[in-house]
C-alpha positions, -999 to 999 in steps of 0.1 A, spaced: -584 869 517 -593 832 509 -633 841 517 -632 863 483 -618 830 467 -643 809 482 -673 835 475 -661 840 440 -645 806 427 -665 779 454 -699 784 455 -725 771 459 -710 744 485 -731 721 500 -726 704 536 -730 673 549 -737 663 589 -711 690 598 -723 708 629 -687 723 634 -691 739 600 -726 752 600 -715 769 636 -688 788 616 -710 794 583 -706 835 590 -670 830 581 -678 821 539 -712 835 541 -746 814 547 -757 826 510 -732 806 499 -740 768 514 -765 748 505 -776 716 527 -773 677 516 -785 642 525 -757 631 494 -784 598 488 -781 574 481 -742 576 496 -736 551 529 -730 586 550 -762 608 539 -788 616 567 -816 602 546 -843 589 568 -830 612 595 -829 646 574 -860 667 592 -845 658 624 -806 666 617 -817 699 603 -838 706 630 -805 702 654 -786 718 631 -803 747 627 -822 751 654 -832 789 659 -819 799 627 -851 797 609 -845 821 579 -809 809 572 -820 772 569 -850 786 548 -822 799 524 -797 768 530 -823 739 526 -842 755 495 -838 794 490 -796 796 482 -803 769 454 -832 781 441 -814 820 433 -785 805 424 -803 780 397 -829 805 387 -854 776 404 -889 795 413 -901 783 451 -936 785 457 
């Protein structure tokens, strides 16, 4: 199945301003993703950021917990405090 590719060959992926893919993120796995602004690039949502994720994720508290800070943190062996 191409998930078992992407969990085992692609990860971690970030994302970018795509609404469309967060709304499909049970399909790879939300462990998986990480959230990006991508600045200083002309498309990141710097200066915006609380606010996109706040639409983005809105009533998905724990998975943005993981995607905004948690996924990287496991996968890097980063401690959160």
């Amino acid at each position: 199945m191409p998930s078992s590719y992407w969990r085992d060959q692609l990860r971690p992926r970030p994302f970018i301003i795509d609404k469309s893919g967060f709304r499909n993120r049970d399909l790879i796995g939300p462990e998986t993703i990480l959230w990006s602004t991508d600045y200083p690039h002309h498309r990141c949502d710097w200066l915006e950021s609380q606010r996109l994720i706040a639409e983005h994720m809105d009533g998905v508290r724990r998975e943005a917990a993981a995607m905004c800070a948690g996924n990287a943190a496991r996968i890097y062996g980063i401690a959160l405090s």
